[in-house]
C-alpha atoms as a printed R data frame, in Angstrom:
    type eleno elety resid chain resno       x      y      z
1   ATOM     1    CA   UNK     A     1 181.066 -4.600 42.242
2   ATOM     2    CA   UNK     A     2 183.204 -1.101 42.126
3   ATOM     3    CA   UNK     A     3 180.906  1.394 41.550
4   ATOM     4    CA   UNK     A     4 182.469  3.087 39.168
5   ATOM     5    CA   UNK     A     5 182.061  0.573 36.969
6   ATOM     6    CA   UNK     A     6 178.021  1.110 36.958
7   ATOM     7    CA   UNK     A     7 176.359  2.465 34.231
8   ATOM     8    CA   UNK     A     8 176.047  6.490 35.038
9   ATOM     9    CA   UNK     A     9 172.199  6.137 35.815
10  ATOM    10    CA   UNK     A    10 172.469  4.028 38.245
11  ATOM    11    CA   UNK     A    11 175.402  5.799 39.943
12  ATOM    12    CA   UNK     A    12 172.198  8.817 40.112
13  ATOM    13    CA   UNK     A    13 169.689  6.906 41.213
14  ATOM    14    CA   UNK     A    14 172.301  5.537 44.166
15  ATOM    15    CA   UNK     A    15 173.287  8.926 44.886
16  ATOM    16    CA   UNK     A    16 169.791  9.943 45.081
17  ATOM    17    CA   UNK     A    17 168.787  7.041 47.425
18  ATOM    18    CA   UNK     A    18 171.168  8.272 49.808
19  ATOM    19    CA   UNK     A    19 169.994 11.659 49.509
20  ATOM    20    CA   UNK     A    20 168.364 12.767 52.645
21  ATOM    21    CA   UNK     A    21 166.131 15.789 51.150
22  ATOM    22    CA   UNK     A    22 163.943 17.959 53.030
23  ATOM    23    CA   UNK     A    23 162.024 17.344 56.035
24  ATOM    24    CA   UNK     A    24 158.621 18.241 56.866
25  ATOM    25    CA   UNK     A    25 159.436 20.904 58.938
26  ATOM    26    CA   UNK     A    26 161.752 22.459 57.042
27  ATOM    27    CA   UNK     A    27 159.318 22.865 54.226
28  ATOM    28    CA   UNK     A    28 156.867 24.206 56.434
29  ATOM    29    CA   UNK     A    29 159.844 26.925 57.675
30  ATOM    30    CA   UNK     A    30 160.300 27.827 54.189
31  ATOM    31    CA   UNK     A    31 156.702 28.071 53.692
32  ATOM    32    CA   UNK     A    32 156.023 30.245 56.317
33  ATOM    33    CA   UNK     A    33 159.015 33.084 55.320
34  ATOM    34    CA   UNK     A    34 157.645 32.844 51.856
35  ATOM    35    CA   UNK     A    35 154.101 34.029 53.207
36  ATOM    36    CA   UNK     A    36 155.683 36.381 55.698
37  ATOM    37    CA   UNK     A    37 157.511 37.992 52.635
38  ATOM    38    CA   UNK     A    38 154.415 38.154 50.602
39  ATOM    39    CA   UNK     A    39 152.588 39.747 53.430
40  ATOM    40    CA   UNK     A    40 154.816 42.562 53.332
41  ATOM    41    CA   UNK     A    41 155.503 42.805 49.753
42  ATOM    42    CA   UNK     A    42 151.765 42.910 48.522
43  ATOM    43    CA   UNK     A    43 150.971 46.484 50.709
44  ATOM    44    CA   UNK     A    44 154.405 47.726 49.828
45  ATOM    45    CA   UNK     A    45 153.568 46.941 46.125
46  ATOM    46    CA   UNK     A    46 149.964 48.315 46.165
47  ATOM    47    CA   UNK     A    47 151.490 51.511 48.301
48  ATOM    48    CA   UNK     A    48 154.032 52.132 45.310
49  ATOM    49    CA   UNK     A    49 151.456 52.153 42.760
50  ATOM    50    CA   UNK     A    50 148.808 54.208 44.391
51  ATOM    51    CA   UNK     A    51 151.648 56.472 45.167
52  ATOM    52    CA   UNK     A    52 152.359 56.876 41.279
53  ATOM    53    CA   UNK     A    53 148.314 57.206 40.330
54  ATOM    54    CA   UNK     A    54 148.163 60.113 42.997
55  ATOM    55    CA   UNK     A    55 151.501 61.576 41.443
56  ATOM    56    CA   UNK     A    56 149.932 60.935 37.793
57  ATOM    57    CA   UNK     A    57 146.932 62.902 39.245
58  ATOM    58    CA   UNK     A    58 148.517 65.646 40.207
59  ATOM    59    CA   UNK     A    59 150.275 66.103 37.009
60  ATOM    60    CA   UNK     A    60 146.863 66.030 34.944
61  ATOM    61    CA   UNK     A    61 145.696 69.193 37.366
62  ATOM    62    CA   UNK     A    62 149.174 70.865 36.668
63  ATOM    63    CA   UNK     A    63 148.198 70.656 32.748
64  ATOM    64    CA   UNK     A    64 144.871 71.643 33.527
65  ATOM    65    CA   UNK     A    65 146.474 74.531 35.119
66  ATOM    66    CA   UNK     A    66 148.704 75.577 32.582
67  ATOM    67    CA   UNK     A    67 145.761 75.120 30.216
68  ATOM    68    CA   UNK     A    68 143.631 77.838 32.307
69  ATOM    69    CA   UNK     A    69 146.571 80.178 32.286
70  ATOM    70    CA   UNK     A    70 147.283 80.045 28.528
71  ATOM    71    CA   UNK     A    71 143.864 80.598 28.098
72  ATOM    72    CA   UNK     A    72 143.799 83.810 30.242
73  ATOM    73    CA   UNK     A    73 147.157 84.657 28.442
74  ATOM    74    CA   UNK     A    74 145.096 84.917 25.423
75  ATOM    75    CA   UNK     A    75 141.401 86.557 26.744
76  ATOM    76    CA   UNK     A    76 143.144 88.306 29.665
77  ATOM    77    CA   UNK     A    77 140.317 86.493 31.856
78  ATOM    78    CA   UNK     A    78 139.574 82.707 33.134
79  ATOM    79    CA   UNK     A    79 137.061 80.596 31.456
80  ATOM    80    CA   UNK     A    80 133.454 80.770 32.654
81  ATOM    81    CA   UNK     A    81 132.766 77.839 34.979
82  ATOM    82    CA   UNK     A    82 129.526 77.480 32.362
83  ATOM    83    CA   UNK     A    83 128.350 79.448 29.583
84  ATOM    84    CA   UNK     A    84 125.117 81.503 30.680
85  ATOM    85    CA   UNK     A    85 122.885 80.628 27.433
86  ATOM    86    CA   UNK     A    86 121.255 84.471 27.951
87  ATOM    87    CA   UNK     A    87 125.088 86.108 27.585
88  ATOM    88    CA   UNK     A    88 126.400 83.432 24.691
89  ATOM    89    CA   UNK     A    89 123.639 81.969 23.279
90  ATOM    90    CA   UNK     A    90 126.358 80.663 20.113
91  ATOM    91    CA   UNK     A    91 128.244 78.698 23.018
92  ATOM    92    CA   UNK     A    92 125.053 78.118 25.424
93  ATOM    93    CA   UNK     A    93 125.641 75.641 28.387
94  ATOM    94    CA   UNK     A    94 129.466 75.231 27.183
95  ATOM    95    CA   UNK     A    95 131.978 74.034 30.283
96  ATOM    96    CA   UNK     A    96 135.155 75.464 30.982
97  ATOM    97    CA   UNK     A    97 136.744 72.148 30.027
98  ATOM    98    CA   UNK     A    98 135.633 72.981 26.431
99  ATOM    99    CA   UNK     A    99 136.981 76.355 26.621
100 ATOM   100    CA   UNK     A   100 140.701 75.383 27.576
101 ATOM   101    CA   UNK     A   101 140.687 72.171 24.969
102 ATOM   102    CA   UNK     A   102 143.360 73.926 22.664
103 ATOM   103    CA   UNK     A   103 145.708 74.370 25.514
104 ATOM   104    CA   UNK     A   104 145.732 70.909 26.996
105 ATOM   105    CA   UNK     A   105 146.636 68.942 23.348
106 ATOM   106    CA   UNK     A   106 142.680 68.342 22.274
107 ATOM   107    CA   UNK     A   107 142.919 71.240 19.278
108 ATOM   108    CA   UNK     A   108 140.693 68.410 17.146
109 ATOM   109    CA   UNK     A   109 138.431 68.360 19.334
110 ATOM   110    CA   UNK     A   110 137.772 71.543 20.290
111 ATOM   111    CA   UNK     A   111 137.377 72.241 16.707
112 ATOM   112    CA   UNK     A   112 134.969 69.550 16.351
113 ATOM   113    CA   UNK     A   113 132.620 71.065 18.770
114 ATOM   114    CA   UNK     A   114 132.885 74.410 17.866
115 ATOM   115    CA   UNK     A   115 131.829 73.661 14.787
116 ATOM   116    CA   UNK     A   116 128.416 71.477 16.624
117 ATOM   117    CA   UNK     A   117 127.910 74.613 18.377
118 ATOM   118    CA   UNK     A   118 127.559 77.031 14.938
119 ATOM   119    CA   UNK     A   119 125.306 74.024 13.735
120 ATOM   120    CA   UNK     A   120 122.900 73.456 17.136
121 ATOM   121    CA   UNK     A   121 124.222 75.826 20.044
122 ATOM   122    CA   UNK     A   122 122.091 73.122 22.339
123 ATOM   123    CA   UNK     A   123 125.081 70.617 23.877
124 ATOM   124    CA   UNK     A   124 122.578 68.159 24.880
125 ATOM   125    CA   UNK     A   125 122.452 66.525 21.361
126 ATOM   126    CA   UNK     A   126 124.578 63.763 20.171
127 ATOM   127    CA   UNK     A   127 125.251 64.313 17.157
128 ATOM   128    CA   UNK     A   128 126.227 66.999 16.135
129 ATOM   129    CA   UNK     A   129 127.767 66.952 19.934
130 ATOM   130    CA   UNK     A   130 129.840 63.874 19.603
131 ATOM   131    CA   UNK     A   131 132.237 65.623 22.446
132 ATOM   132    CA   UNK     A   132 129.384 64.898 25.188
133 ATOM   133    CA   UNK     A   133 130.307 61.274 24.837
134 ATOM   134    CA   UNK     A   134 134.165 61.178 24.064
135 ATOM   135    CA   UNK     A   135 136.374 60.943 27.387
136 ATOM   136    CA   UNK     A   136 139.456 62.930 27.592
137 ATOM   137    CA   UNK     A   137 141.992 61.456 29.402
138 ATOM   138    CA   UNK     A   138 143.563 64.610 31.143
139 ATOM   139    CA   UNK     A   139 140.204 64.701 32.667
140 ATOM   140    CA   UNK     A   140 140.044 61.342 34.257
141 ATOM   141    CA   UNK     A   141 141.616 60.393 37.826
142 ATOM   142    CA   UNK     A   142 143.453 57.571 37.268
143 ATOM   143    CA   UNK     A   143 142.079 55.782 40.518
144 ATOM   144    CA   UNK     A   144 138.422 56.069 38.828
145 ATOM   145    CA   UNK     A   145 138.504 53.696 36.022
146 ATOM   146    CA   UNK     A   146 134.806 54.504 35.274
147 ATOM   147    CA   UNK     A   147 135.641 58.200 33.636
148 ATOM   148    CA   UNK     A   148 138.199 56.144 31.289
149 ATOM   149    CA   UNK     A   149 135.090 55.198 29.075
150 ATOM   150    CA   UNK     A   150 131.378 57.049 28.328
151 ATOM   151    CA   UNK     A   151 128.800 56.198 30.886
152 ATOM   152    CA   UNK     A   152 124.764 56.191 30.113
153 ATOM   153    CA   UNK     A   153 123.727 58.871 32.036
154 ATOM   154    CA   UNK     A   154 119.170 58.593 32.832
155 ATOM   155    CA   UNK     A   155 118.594 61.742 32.189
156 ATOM   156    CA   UNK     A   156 119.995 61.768 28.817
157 ATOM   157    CA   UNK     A   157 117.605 58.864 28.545
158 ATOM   158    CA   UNK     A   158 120.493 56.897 28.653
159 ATOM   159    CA   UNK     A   159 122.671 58.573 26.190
160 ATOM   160    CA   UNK     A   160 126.202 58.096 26.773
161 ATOM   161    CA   UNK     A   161 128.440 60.706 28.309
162 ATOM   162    CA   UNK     A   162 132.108 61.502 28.961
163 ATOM   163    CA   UNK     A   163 133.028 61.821 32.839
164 ATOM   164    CA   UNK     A   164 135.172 64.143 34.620
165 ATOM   165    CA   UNK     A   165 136.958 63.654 38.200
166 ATOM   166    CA   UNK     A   166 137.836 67.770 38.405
167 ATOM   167    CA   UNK     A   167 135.325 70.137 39.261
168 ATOM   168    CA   UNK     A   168 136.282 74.223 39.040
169 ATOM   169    CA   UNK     A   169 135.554 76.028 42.873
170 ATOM   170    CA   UNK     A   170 132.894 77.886 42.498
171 ATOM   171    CA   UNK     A   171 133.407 79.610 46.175
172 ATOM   172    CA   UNK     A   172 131.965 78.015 49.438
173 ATOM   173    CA   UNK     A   173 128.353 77.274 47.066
174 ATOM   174    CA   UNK     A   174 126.396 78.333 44.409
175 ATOM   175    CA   UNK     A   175 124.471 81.044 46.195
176 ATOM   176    CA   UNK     A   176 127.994 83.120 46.509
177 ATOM   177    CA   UNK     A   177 129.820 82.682 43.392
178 ATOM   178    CA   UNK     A   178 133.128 84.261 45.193
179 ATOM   179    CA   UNK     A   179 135.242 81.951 43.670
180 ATOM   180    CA   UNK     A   180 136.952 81.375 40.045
181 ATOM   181    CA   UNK     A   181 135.264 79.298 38.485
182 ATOM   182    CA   UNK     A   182 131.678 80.863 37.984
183 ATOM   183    CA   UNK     A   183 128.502 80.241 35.952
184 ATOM   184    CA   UNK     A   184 127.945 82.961 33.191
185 ATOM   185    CA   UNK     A   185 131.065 85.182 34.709
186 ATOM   186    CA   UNK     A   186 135.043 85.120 33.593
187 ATOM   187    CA   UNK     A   187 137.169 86.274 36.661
188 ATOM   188    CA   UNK     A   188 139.901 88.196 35.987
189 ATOM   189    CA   UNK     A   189 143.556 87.783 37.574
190 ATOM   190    CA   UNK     A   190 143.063 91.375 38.883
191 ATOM   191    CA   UNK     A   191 139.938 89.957 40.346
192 ATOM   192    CA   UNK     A   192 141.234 87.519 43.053
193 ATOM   193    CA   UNK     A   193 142.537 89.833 45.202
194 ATOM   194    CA   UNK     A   194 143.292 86.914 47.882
195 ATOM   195    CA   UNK     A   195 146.370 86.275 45.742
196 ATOM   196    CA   UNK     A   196 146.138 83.257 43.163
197 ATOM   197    CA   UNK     A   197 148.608 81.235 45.391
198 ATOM   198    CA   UNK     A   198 145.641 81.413 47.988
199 ATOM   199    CA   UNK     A   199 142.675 81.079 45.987
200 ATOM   200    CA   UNK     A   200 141.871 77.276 45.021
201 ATOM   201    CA   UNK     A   201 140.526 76.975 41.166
202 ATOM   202    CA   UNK     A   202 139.789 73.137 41.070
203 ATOM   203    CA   UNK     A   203 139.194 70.462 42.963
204 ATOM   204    CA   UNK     A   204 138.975 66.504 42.437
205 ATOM   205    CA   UNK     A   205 135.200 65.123 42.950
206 ATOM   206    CA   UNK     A   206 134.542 61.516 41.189
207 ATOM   207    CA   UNK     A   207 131.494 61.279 38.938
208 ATOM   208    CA   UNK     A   208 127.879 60.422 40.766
209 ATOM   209    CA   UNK     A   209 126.584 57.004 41.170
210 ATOM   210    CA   UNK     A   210 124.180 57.295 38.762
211 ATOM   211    CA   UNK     A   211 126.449 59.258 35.933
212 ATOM   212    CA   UNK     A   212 124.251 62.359 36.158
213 ATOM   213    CA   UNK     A   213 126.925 64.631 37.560
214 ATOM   214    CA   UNK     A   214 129.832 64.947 36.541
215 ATOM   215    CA   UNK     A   215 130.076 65.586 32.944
216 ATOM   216    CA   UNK     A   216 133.025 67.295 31.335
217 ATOM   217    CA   UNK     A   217 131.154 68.543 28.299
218 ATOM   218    CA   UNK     A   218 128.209 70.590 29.852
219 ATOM   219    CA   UNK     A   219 125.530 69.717 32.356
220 ATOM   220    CA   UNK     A   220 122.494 71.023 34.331
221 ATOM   221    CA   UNK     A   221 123.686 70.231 37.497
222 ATOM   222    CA   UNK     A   222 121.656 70.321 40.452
223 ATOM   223    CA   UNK     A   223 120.716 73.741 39.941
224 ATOM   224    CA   UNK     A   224 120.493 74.073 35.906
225 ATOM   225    CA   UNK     A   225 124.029 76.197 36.095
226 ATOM   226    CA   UNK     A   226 126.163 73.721 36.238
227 ATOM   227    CA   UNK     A   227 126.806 73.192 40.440
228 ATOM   228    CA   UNK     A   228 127.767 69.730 41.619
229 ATOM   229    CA   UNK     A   229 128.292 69.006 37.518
230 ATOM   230    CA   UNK     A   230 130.974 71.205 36.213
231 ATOM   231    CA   UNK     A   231 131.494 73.257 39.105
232 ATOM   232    CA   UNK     A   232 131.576 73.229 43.057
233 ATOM   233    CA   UNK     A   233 131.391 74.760 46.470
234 ATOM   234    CA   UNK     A   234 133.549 73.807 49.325
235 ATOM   235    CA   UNK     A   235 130.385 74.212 51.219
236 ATOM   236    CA   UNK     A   236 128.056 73.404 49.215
237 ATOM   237    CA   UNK     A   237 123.841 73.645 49.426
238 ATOM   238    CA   UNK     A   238 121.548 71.586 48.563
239 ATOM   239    CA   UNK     A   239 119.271 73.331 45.716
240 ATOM   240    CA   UNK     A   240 116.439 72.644 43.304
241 ATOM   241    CA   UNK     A   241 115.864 68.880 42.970
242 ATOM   242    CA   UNK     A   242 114.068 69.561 39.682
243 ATOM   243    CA   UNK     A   243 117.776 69.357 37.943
244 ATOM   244    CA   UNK     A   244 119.083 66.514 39.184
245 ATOM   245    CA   UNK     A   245 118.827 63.689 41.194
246 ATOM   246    CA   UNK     A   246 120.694 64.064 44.471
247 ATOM   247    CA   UNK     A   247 118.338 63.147 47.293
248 ATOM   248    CA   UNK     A   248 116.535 65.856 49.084
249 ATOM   249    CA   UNK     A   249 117.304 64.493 52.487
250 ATOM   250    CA   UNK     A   250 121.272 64.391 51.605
251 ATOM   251    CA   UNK     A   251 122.529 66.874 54.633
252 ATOM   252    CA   UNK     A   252 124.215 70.154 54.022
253 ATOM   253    CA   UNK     A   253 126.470 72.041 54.063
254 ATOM   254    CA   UNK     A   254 129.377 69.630 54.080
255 ATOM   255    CA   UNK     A   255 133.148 70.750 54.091
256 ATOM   256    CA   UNK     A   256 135.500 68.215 52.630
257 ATOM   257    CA   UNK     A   257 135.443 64.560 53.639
258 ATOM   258    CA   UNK     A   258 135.477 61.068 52.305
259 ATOM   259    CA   UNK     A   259 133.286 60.114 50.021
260 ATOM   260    CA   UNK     A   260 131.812 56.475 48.752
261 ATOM   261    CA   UNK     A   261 131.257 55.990 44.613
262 ATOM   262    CA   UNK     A   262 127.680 54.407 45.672
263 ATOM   263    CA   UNK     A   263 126.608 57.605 47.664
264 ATOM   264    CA   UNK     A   264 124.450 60.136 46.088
265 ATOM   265    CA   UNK     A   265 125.029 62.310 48.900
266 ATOM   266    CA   UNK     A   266 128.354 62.827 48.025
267 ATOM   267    CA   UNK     A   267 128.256 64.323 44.856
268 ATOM   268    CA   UNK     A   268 127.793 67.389 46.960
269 ATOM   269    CA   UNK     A   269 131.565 67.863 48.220
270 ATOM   270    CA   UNK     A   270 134.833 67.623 47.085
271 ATOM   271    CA   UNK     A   271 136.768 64.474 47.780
272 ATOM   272    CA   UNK     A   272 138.868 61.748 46.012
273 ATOM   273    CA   UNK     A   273 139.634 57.892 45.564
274 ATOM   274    CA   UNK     A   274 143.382 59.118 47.270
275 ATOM   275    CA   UNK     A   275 143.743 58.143 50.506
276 ATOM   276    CA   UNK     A   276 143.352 60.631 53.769
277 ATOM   277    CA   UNK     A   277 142.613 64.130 51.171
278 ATOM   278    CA   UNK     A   278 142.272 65.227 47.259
279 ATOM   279    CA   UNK     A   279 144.235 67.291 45.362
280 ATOM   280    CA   UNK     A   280 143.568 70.908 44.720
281 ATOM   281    CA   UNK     A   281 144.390 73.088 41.500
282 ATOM   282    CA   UNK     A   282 145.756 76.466 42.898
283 ATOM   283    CA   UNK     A   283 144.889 79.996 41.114
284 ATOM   284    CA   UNK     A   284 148.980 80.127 40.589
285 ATOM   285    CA   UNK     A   285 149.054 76.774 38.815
286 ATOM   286    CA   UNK     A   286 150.281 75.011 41.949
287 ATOM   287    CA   UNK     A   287 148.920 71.466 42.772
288 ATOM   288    CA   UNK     A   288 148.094 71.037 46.504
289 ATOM   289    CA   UNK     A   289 147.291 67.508 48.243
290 ATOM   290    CA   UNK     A   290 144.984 68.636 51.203
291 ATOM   291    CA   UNK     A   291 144.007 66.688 54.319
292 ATOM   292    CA   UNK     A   292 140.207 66.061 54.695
293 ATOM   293    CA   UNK     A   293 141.295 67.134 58.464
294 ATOM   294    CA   UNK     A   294 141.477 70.833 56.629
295 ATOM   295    CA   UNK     A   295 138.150 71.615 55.887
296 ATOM   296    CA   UNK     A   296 138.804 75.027 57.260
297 ATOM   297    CA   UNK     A   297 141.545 76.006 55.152
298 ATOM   298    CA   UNK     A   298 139.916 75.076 52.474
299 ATOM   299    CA   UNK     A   299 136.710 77.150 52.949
300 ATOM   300    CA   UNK     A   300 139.001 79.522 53.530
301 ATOM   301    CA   UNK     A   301 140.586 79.611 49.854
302 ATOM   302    CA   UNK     A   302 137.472 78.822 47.878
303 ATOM   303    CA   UNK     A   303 137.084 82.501 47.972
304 ATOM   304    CA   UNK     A   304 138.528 85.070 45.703
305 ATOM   305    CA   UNK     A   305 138.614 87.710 47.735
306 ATOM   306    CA   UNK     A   306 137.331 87.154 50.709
307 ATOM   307    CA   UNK     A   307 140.944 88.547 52.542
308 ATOM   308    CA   UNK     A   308 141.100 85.397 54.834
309 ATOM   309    CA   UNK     A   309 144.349 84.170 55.873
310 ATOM   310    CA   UNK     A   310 144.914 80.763 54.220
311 ATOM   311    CA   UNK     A   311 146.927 78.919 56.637
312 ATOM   312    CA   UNK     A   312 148.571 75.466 55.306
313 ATOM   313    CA   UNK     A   313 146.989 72.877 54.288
């Protein structure tokens, strides 16, 4: 019988009978370029997008920046890297990050606690303090998905806090205060006589293990003004283990390096989730990606005026 006088289904199923199809090796060829392609596709991929979470990084420290410099715009002096409670007692224990809230888009907010400070200048209470436990974006890394959302913190007996991932440079460590960001002192522009482009003003540190350093609001720190909390040293000391609970045996000074989230030990130097370095927050404004192979540099420009010559990064 002509086959063209078949019914069109069988003329398919004929056609497909003499089909030859693939082989077994030739699936196993096209397997094995699929997984070569996905092998180089998957780091490429993750490369690209921790490429644009260092990049969105950078540009929450530039806003942090121009924050800071509208702020000294208007006083004619940086923010205190903590309120001393003896100087202000209306704005006792404030942080910096407070004081630049109208600048960075957060006018609500810094409203909200300036208005819990007039009712109970103590920043430790929750209410009227509800800022203690709200995150602010701008002051979240976005490779640290923890500061995204309030932590308990133990020695708020588990009260819930909001994070930070930037931490102002207090100078090489809390004994010197030769940096910008200082407990119970505003430095003025006239101040850093290093230059601003030289002088470092904040620095990227993820929040403790535990969620007892690293609070954007206030905090004790490990020395009850605000170090390893709020505010940093490139070089830093140990101090009194009264405030907080970084181990007494955690070695020190240490310059910047890696760090590990699970680590106590590091909550005592600046470092990042980035790969190879963290980003700095120049005096100017500037946002500076340093190599944790530049420790010295960077000791170098925690100070204010300590006429060192930078060097690059």
């Amino acid at each position: 019988m002509n086959s063209n006088h078949l019914p069109p289904s069988t003329r398919i199923r004929s056609a497909i009978g003499r089909s030859t199809g693939f082989t077994v090796i030739e699936l196993l060829v096209v397997m094995l370029v699929i997984s070569i392609l996905m092998s180089l596709l998957v780091p490429a991929v993750q490369e690209a997008r921790a490429s644009a979470r260092r990049i969105e990084c950078m540009n929450k420290l530039r806003q942090i920046g121009l924050a800071l410099h509208e702020f000294e715009a208007t006083y004619h002096q940086f923010p205190e890297g903590k309120v001393d409670w003896r100087k202000n007692p209306k704005r006792a224990e404030m942080s910096w990050m407070v004081s630049i809230l109208p600048y960075c888009e957060q006018a609500t907010l810094w409203q909200e606690s300036m208005n819990a400070f007039d009712f109970i200048p103590f920043p430790y209470m929750n209410p009227p303090h509800r800022g203690l436990a709200q995150p602010v974006p701008l002051y979240a890394c976005p490779d640290d998905s923890r500061v995204f959302s309030a932590q308990s913190a133990p020695t708020l007996n588990g009260a819930l806090v909001g994070l930070t991932n930037y931490l102002g440079v207090n100078g090489r460590d809390h004994h010197s205060d030769d940096g910008m960001m200082i407990y119970g002192k505003a430095v003025r522009t006239a101040d850093v006589t290093d230059g601003l482009s030289n002088t470092l003003c904040v620095g990227e540190r993820p929040p403790s293990a535990d969620f007892n350093l690293g609070w954007w609001y206030t905090g004790s720190g490990q020395d009850g003004e605000g170090n390893a909390d709020l505010i940093l040293g490139t070089r830093e000391q140990l101090a009194a283990p009264m405030f907080s609970t970084i181990p007494e045996e955690c070695p020190t000074p240490v310059g910047i390096k890696a760090g590990q989230l699970n680590d106590m030990c590091d909550s005592l130097h600046f470092w990042s989730l980035h790969r190879n370095g963290t980003h700095f927050l120049l005096g100017d404004g500037s946002v500076r990606f340093c190599s944790y192979e530049a420790a010295d540099v960077v000791d170098k420009m925690a100070t204010r005026s300590g006429s060192e010559q930078s060097g690059d990064f």
